[in-house]
Steps between C-alpha positions, in 0.01 A plus 500: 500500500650824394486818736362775324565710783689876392497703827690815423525904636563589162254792374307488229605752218239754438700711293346486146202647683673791639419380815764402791265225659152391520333748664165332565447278834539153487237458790255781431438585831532836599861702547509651921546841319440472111589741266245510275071519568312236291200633579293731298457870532140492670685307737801745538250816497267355771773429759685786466196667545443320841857500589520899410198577696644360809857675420322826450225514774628227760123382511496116475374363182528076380462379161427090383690392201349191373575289208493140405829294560793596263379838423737665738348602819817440690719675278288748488500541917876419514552765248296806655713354833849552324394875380386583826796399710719738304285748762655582826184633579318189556464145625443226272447100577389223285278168611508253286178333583278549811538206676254379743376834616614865561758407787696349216481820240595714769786226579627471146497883486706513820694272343544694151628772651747352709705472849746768378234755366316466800765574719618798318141616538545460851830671529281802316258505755746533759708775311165733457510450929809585487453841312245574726660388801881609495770709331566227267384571134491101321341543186473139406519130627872472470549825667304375763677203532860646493363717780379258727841280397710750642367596778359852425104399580423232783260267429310560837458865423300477184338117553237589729404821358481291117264238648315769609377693173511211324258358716308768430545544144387155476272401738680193575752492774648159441566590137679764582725333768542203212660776229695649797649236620613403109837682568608318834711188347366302837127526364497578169436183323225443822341820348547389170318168545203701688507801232433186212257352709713176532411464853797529782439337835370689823881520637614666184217743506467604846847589492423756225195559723243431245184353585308374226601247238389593092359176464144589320378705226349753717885574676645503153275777373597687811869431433497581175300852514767587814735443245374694229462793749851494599570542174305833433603595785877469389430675194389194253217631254371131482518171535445281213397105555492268134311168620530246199285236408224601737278282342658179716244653780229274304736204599423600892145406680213732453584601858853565437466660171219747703724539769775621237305714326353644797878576675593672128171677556568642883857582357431751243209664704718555779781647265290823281876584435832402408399176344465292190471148414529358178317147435589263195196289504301265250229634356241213608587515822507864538117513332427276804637762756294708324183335539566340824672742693351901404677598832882441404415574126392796569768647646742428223204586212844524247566253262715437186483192238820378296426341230638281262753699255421603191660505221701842536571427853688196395694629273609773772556252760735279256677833395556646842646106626755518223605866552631331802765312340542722211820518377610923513469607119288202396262665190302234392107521645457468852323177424750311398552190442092464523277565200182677510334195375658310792412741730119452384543070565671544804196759619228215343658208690525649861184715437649824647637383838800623593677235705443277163654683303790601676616114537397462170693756311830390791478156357466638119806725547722254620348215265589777192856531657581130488365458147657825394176628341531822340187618633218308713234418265126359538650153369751565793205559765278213275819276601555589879153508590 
């Protein structure tokens, strides 16, 4: 028996295309921060309309982005994400899926954003004390750190008066003792695990002295609008929250998926301001939340379709792949190696979704390469299909 085997790191020459590699994913799912929107322009208008409204006015505003699988309702979240985090101005996490209730998207946000960010937000809290409090002028996180590294502000002079106004910024005293105690290396990863709603034992929390324990969707709500506060209270326009694939809440029990809904609900009446959230959702299950649920639908009232790509979007979602890999001073047409007639097969076969037609035109590129096709042809895609 022979071994046909012919493993190799060799790449693939793309050259004759003008192209330095295949710029199209091999698994079309989407990039963390893509480069390019494969949506369509009523998509693009109506959330930067949403998005600017809450930039402009700080009032909260949400916005459902449906769309059957393949057509790019990830992307389309993960992309809006990437363009907003460019902003120093505002807070930005991603969830990929909601889990089995709202203690999870509030987890998964916590978890977005990260130990680090959080404890630089923490170490901004404490420098705006410290402003207030003494000489010292920090005007960031690291300032605030360096100061408290050397020496120059004591812990136990700014500590008690942070909890304080925190605790009444936010309503919620143990939050506040949680985010404080996120620059002590003793207790940080203790406040850490409580902050994500991971659950800590009663040792590790009464030495932070914090009461309660976020382990229900009522106490995540609360944690996560003490959050947001902070945040406007540091200065942050808004905080922006992308849940994904929000149609897995069908998955849960009609009590679950009520008790999710309802906990989404509670959030954004209890935050008027400073906060959006973005839903990628099927469309059949989000006509359900429609009809089922007028209370939670209601309050988001904003929604957007993407649809399967035409005929003109295709061609500028193939050209604005291979400007990717374009070789500087390439002339031919930005289409190439594709035909127009191609183009029109390849749009026939996968019927306008986008994650089709991605792995299909990866596979065609590569399959063009090896053969050494001048350009890829319908008999090409006829072949590989």
């Amino acid at each position: 028996m022979s071994n046909n085997f012919t493993i190799t790191d060799q790449q693939r020459d793309y050259s004759q295309y003008d192209l330095r590699g295949n710029p199209f994913p091999y698994s079309p799912v989407p990039a963390e921060n893509p480069e390019i929107f494969c949506g369509q322009d009523h998509v693009s208008e109506k959330i930067s309309s949403t998005v600017s409204s809450v930039l402009s006015t700080g009032k909260s505003k949400h916005l459902v982005v449906t769309g059957k699988y393949g057509n790019g309702k990830s992307h389309t979240l993960k992309y809006t994400r990437s363009l907003l985090r460019d902003r120093d101005d505002v807070v930005v996490g991603y969830v990929a899926q909601p889990g089995e209730g709202f203690l999870d998207i509030y987890h998964e946000f916590v978890y977005d954003l990260g130990f680090t960010h959080l404890q630089n937000l923490a170490y901004e809290f404490l420098a705006s004390i410290t402003r207030e409090c003494t000489d010292e002028s920090p005007a960031s996180a690291a300032a605030m750190r360096s100061l408290i590294d050397e020496g120059d502000v004591l812990l136990s002079e700014i500590v008690p008066e942070a909890i304080k106004q925190l605790s009444d910024i936010t309503k919620f005293a143990d939050f506040a003792r949680a985010i404080v105690h996120m620059i002590y290396e003793d207790t940080n990863l203790y406040a850490w695990q409580w902050l994500t709603a991971e659950g800590i034992r009663y040792e590790q929390r009464k030495e932070m002295e914090i009461h309660s324990a976020l382990d229900d969707d009522t106490m995540g709500v609360r944690a996560f609008t003490a959050l947001k506060n902070m945040l406007l209270e540091l200065g942050y326009t808004a905080v922006f929250v992308f849940v994904d694939e929000f149609e897995s809440i069908a998955r849960l029990s009609p009590k679950n998926e009520q008790a999710t809904l309802n906990s989404v609900r509670h959030l954004m009446d209890q935050n008027s301001s400073g906060l959006c959230l973005l839903f990628g959702c099927a469309p059949e299950v989000w006509q359900d939340v429609m009809s089922e649920y007028h209370a939670f639908s209601e309050r988001i009232g904003q929604e957007v379709t993407l649809k399967p790509l035409t005929s003109e979007h295709l061609s500028d979602l193939i050209a604005d792949y291979l400007s990717l890999e374009r070789v500087d001073g390439g002339t031919e047409e930005s289409l190439r190696p594709f035909t127009e007639e191609s183009l029109n097969l390849i749009l026939q076969r996968s019927q306008g979704n986008v994650r089709q037609i991605l792995a299909l035109c990866s596979r065609l590129l590569d399959d063009a390469a090896d053969a050494d096709y001048e350009t890829i042809s319908v008999d090409v895609v006829e072949e590989v299909i």
